[in-house]
VOTOR-845945 format. One record per residue (C-alpha): residue number from 1; x, y, z; residue in one letter. Coordinates in nm, 4 decimals. Example, Ala and Ser with C-alpha at 12.3 -4.5 7.8 and 13.67 -1.06 7.14 Angstrom:
2
- n:x:y:z:res
- 1:1.2300:-0.4500:0.7800:A;
- 2:1.3670:-0.1060:0.7140:S;
END
This chain:
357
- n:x:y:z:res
- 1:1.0917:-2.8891:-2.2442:X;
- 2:0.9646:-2.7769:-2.5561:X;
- 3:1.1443:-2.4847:-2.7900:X;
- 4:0.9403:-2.2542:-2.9520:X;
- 5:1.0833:-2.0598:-3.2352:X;
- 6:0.9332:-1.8053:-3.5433:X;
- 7:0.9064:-1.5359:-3.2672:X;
- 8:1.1603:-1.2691:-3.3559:X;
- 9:0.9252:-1.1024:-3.7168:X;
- 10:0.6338:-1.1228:-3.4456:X;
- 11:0.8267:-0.8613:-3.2240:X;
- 12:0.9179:-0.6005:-3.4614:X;
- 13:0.5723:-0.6500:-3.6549:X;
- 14:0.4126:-0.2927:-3.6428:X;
- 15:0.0947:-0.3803:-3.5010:X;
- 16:0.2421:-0.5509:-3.2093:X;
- 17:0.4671:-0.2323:-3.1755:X;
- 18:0.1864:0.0372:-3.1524:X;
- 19:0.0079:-0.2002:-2.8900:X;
- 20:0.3488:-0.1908:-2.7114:X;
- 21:0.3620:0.2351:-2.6774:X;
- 22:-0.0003:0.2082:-2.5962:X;
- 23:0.0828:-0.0428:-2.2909:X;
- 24:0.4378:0.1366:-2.2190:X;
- 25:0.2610:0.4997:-2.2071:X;
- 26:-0.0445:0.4196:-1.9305:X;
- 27:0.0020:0.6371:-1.6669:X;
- 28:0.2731:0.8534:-1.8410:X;
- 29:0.1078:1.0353:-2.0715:X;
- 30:0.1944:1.3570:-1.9469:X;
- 31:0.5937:1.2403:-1.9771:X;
- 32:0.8159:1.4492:-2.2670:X;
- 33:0.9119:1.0973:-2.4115:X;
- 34:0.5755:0.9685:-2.4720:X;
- 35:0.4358:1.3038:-2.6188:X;
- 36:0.7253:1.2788:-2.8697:X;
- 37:0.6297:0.9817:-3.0041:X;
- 38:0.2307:1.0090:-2.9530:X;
- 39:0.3298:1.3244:-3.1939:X;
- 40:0.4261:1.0876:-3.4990:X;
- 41:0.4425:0.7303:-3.3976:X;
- 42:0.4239:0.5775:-3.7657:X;
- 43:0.7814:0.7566:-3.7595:X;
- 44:0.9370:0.6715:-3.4332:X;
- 45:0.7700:0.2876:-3.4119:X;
- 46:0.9281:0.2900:-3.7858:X;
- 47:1.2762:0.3714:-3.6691:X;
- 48:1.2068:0.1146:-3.3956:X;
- 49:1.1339:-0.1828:-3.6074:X;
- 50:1.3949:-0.1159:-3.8773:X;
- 51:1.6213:-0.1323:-3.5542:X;
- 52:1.4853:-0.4891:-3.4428:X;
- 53:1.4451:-0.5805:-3.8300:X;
- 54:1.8466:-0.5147:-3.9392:X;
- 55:1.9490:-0.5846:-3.5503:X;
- 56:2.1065:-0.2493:-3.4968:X;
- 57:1.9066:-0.2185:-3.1940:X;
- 58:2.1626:-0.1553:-2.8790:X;
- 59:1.9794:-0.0999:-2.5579:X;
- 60:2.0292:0.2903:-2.4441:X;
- 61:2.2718:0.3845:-2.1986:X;
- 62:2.1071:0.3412:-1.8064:X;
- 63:1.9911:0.6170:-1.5722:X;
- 64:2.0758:0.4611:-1.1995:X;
- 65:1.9882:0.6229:-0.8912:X;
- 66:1.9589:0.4788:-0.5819:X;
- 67:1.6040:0.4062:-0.3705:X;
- 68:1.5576:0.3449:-0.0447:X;
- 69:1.3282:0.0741:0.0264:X;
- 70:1.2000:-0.1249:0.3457:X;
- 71:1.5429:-0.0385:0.5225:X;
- 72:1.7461:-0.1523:0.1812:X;
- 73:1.9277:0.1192:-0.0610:X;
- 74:1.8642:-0.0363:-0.4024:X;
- 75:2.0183:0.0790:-0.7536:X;
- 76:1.7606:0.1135:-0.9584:X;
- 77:1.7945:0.1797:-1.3508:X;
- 78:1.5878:0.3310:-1.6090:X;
- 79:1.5782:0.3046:-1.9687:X;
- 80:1.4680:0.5531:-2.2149:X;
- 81:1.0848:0.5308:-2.3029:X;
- 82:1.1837:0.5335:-2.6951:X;
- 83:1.3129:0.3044:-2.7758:X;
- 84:1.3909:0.0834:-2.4826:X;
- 85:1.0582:0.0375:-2.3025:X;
- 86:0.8863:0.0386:-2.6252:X;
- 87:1.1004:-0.2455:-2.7470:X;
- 88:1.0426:-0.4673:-2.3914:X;
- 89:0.7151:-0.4139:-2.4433:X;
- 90:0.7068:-0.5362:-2.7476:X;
- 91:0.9547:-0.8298:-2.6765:X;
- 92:0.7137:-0.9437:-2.3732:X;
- 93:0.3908:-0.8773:-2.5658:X;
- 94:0.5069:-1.2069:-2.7501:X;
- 95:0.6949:-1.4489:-2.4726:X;
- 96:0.5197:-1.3427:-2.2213:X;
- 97:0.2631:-1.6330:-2.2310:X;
- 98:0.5212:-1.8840:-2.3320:X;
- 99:0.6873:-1.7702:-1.9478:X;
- 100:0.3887:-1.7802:-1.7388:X;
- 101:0.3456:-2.1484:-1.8835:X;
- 102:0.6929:-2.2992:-1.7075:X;
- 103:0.6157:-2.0916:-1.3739:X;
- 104:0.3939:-2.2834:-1.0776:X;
- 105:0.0804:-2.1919:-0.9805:X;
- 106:0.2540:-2.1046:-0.6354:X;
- 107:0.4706:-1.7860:-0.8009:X;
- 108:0.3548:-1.4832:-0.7763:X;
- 109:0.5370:-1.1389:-0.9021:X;
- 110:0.5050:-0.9540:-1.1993:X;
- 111:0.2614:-1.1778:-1.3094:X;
- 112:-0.1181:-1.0950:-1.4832:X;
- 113:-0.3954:-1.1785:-1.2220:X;
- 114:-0.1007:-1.3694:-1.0217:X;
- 115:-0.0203:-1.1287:-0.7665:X;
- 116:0.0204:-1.0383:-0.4217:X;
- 117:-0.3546:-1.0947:-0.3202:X;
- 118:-0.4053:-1.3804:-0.4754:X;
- 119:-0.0948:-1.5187:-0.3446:X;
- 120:-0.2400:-1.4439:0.0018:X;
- 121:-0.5454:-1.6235:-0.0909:X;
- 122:-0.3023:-1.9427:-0.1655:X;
- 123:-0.0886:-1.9293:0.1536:X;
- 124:-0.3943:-1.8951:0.3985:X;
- 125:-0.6078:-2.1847:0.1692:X;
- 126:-0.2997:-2.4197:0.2485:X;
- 127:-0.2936:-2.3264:0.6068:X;
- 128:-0.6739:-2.3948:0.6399:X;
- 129:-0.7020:-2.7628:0.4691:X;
- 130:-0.3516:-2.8738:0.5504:X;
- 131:-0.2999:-2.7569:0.9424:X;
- 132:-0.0919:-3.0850:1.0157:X;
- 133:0.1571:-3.0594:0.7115:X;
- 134:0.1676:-2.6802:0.7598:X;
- 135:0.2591:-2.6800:1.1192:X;
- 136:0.5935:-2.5212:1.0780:X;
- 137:0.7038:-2.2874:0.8164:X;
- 138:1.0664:-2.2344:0.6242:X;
- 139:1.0945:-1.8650:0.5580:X;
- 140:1.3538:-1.7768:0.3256:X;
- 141:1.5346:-1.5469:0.0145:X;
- 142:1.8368:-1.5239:-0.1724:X;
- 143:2.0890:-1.3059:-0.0755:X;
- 144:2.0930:-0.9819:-0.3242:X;
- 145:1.9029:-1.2114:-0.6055:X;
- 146:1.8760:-0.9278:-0.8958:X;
- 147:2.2809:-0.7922:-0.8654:X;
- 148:2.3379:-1.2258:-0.8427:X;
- 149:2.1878:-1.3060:-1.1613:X;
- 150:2.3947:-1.5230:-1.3726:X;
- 151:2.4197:-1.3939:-1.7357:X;
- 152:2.5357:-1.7213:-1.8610:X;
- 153:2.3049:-1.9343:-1.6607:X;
- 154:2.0156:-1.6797:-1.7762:X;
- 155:2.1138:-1.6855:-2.1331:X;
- 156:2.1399:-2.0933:-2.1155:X;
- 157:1.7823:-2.0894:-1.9711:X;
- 158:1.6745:-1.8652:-2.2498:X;
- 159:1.8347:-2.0880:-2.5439:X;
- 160:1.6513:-2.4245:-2.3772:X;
- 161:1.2960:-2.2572:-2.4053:X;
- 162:1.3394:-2.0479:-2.7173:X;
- 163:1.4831:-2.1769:-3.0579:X;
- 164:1.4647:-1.8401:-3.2154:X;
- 165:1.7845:-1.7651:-3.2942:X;
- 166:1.7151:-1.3834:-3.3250:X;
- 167:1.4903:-1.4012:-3.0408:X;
- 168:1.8135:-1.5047:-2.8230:X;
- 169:2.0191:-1.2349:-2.9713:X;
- 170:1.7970:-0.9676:-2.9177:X;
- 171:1.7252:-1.1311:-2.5204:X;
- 172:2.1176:-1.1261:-2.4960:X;
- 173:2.2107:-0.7818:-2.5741:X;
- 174:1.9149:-0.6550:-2.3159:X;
- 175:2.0903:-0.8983:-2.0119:X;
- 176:2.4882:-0.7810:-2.1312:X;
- 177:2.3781:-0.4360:-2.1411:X;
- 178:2.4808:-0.3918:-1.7429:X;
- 179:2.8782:-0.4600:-1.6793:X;
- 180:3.0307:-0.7538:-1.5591:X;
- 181:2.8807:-1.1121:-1.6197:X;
- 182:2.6127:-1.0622:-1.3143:X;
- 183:2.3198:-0.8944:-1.1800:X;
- 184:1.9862:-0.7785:-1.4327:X;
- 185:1.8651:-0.4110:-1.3788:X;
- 186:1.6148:-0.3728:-1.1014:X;
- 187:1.3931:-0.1028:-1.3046:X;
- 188:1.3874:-0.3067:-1.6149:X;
- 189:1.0742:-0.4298:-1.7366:X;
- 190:1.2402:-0.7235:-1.9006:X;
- 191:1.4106:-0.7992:-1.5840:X;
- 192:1.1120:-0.8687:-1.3685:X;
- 193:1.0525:-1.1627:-1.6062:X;
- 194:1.4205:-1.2885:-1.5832:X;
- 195:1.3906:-1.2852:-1.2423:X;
- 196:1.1157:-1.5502:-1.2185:X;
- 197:1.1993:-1.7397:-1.5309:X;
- 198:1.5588:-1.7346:-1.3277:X;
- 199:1.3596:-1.8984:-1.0601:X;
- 200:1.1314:-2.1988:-1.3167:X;
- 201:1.4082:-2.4285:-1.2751:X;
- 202:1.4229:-2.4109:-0.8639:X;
- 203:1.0466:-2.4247:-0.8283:X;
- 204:1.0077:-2.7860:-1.0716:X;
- 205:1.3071:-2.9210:-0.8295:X;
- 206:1.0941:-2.8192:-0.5322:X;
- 207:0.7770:-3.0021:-0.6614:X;
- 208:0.8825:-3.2507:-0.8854:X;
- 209:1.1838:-3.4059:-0.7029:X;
- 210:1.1807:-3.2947:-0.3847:X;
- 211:0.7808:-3.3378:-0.3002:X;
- 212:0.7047:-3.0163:-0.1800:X;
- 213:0.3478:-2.9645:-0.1085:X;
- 214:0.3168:-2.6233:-0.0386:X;
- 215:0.5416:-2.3666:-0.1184:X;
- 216:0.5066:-2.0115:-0.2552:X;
- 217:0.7205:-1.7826:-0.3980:X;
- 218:0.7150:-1.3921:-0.4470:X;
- 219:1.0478:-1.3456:-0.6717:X;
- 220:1.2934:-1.4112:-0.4114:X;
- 221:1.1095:-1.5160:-0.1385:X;
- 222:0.9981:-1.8476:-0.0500:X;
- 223:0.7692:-2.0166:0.2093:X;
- 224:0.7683:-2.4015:0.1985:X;
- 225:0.5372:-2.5228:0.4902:X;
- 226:0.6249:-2.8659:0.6392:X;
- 227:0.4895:-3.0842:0.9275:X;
- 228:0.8253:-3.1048:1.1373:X;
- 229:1.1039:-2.8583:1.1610:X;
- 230:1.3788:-3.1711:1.1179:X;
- 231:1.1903:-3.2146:0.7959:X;
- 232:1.2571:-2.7861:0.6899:X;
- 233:1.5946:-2.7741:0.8153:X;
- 234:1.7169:-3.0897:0.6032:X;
- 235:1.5284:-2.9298:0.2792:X;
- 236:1.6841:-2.6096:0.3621:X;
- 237:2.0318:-2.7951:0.3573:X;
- 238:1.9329:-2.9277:0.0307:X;
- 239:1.8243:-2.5734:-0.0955:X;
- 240:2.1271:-2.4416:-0.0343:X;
- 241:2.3498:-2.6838:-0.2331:X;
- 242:2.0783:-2.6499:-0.5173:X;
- 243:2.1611:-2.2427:-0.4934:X;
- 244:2.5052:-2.2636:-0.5299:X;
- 245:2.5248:-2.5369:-0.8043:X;
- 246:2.2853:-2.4397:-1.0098:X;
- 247:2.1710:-2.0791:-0.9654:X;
- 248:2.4998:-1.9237:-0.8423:X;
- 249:2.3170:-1.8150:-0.5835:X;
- 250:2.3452:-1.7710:-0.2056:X;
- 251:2.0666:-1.8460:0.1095:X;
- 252:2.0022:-1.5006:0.2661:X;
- 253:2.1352:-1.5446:0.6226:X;
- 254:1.8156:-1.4389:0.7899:X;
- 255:1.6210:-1.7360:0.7323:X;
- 256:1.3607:-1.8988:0.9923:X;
- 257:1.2354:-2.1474:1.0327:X;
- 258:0.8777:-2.1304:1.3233:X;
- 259:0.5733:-2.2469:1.4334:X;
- 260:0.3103:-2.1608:1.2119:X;
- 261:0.0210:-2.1043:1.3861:X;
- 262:0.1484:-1.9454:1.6905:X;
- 263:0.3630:-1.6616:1.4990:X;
- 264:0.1373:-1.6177:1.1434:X;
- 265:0.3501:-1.6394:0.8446:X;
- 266:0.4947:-1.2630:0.7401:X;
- 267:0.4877:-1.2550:0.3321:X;
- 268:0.3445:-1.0696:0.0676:X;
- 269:0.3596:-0.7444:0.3247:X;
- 270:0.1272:-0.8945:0.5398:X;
- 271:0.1216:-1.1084:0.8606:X;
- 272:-0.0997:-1.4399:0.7611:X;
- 273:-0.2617:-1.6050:0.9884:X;
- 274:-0.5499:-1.9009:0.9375:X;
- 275:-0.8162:-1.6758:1.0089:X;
- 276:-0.7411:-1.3725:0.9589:X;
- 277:-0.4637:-1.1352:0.7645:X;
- 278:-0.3196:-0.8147:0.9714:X;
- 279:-0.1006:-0.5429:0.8257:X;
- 280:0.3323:-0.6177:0.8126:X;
- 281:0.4154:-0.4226:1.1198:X;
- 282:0.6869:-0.1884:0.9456:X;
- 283:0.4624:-0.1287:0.6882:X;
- 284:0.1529:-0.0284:0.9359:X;
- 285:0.4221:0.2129:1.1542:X;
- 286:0.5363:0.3851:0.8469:X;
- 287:0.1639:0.4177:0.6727:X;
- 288:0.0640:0.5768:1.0457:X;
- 289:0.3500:0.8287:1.0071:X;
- 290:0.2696:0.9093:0.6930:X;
- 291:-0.0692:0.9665:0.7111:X;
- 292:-0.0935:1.1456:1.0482:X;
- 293:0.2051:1.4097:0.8872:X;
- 294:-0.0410:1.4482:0.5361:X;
- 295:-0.3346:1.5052:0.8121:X;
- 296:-0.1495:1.7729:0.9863:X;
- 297:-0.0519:1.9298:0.6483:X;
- 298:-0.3631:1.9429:0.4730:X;
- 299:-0.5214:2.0360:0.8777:X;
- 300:-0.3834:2.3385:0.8238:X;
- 301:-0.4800:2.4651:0.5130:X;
- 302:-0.2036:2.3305:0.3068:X;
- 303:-0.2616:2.1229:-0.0156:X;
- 304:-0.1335:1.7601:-0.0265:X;
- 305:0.1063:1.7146:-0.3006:X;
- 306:0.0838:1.4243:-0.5615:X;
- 307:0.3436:1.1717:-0.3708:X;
- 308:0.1127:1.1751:-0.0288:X;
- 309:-0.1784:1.1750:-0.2627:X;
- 310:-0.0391:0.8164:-0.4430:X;
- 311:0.0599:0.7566:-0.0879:X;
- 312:-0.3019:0.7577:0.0232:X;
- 313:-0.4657:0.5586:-0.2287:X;
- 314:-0.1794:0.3118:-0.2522:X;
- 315:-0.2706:0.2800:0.1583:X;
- 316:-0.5991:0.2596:0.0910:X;
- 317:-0.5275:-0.0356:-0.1664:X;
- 318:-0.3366:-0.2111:0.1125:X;
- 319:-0.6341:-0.1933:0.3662:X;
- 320:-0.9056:-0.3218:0.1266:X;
- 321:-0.6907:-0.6780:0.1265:X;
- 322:-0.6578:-0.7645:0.5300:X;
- 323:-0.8544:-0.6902:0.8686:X;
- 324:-0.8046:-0.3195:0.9047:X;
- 325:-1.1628:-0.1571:0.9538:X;
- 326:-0.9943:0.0044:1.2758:X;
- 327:-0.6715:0.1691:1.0953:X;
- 328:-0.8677:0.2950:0.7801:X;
- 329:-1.1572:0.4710:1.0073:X;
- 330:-0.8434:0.6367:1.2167:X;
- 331:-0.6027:0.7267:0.9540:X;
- 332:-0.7513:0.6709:0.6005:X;
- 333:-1.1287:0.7853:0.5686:X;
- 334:-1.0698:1.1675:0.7068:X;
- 335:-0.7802:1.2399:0.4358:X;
- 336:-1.0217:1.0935:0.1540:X;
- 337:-1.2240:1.4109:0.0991:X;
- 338:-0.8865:1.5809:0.0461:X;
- 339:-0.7825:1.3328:-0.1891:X;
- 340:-1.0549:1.4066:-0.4018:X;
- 341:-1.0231:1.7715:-0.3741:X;
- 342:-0.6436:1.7385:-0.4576:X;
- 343:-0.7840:1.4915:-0.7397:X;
- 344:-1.0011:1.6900:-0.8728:X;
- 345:-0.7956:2.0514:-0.8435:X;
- 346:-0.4946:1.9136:-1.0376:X;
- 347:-0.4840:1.5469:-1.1883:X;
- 348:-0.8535:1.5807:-1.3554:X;
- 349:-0.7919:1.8757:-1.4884:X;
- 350:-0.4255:1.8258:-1.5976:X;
- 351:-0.5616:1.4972:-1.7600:X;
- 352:-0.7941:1.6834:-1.9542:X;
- 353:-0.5582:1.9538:-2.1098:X;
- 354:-0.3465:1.6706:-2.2105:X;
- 355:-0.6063:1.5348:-2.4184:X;
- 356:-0.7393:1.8471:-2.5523:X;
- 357:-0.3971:1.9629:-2.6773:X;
END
């Protein structure tokens, strides 16, 4: 693997720090923090880099609170905006392509024009030109992957890509900024990247020495396809020696292995099938609750209020990717005038004060 190194000056270089609070601030312009520093940012991106420069930085003391998610209470954490998303901004602006580079093609989060839709696009392709080596399918994840996270193994992963020995300091206090020796923020934008580069290692095994042809990967969760289920259930064996050994990880009990064809493959929050892509279930029951209570709201008179207005487009988003003409006629299209109205009424118009003032 090669090191890179000469990284650390590119970080706290100012330039790359006022393109980091104009990436950190999109869609938070209206937040106290970024007004602060949008007030005089030669000052506060100066207090910033003398920070990174003399390595007195110390990552800011974390605001948890818990989120319920898909039937899972998560701790999340949040950082400051100055200086801590600032300076993982900044920090990413520069490794960020070094990253992407050890990932597969087959991994999908938190990564630019890698995401959920085009990871769909990659599970159905293999399901189309492969159907006899993609007749069963290996569904699995780790079991609580981000609270799991090794700092040491982490940190050694770090040192064998990067050479920069400020670089790795400056990495290190972000990971040992949570107690105890495990687990990386969920919340952190740093940590979305740990989590796959966590991951690299796993995903060369996979291909390289095991001969996996098709497998995908969405942080935690993995799909491997395979011809036989003897074939899945002695690579999941393997897997799970490989988790423990190396990552310090555990095998989620929930995993399946099924036909592939005859059930669709449920991943990405959608149920893929060779021909066609439907809606996850869950996630179609809850998007009909929602939307049928913001129709009876805004039915009678009332105004929708931003969440069920990010709810609707966010829907909306959803639809656009999988066969769903039926659900968006029903449940969708007569909130979208509504939408607009609640659109134009107070986020245009908000917007524009902001700027004016």
């Amino acid at each position: 693997m090669k090191r890179f190194g000469n990284l650390y000056e590119r970080i706290y270089d100012m330039d790359n720090l006022r393109l980091a609070h104009q990436n950190a601030r999109k869609g938070k312009g209206w937040y106290q923090e970024v007004l602060m520093v949008n007030e005089n940012p030669d000052y506060y991106l100066g207090l910033l880099q003398n920070q990174l420069k003399y390595k007195t930085y110390h990552t800011s003391p974390y605001e948890t609170f818990i989120k319920h998610d898909s039937g899972k209470d998560r701790e999340i954490f949040k950082l400051p905006y100055f200086p801590d998303r600032i300076c993982q901004w900044a920090i990413l602006q520069v490794i960020e392509p070094i990253l992407i580079k050890n990932l597969t093609i087959d991994t999908y989060s938190a990564i630019p024009n890698r995401g959920i839709h085009f990871g769909l696009k990659r599970v159905q392709h293999d399901m189309q030109t492969d159907v006899k080596g993609c007749q069963y399918c290996l569904k699995l994840d780790a079991r609580k992957y981000y609270p799991s996270i090794d700092h040491d193994i982490l940190k050694a992963k770090y040192a064998r890509l990067f050479k920069d020995k400020d670089l790795l300091w400056l990495l290190y206090e972000i990971i040992d900024s949570t107690e105890g020796n495990k687990g990386v923020p969920i919340g952190n934008y740093l940590s979305q990247y740990s989590g796959n580069f966590y991951f690299s290692s796993f995903d060369h095994w996979l291909k390289e020495e095991k001969h996996v042809k098709h497998y995908h990967r969405y942080m935690d969760d993995i799909v491997i396809f395979g011809e036989t289920k003897e074939e899945l259930h002695q690579l999941l064996k393997d897997i799970d020696v490989y988790f423990k050994e190396e990552l310090h990880l555990t095998v989620k009990d929930n995993w399946q292995v099924f036909p592939t064809y005859v059930r669709g493959v449920d991943f990405l929050g959608y149920r893929i099938f060779m021909n066609y892509i439907l809606l996850r279930k869950s996630t179609c029951k809850q998007m009909k609750r929602k939307m049928t209570d913001i129709r009876k709201k805004v039915s009678n008179g009332n105004m929708m209020n931003y969440s069920e207005w990010c709810s609707i487009n966010s829907y909306k988003g959803w639809l656009i990717h999988c066969d769903s003409f039926r659900l968006q006629q029903k449940y969708i299209q007569p909130l979208i005038p509504h939408a607009e109205k609640y659109y134009e009424t107070n986020i245009k118009t908000k917007r524009k004060a902001v700027c004016q003032s």
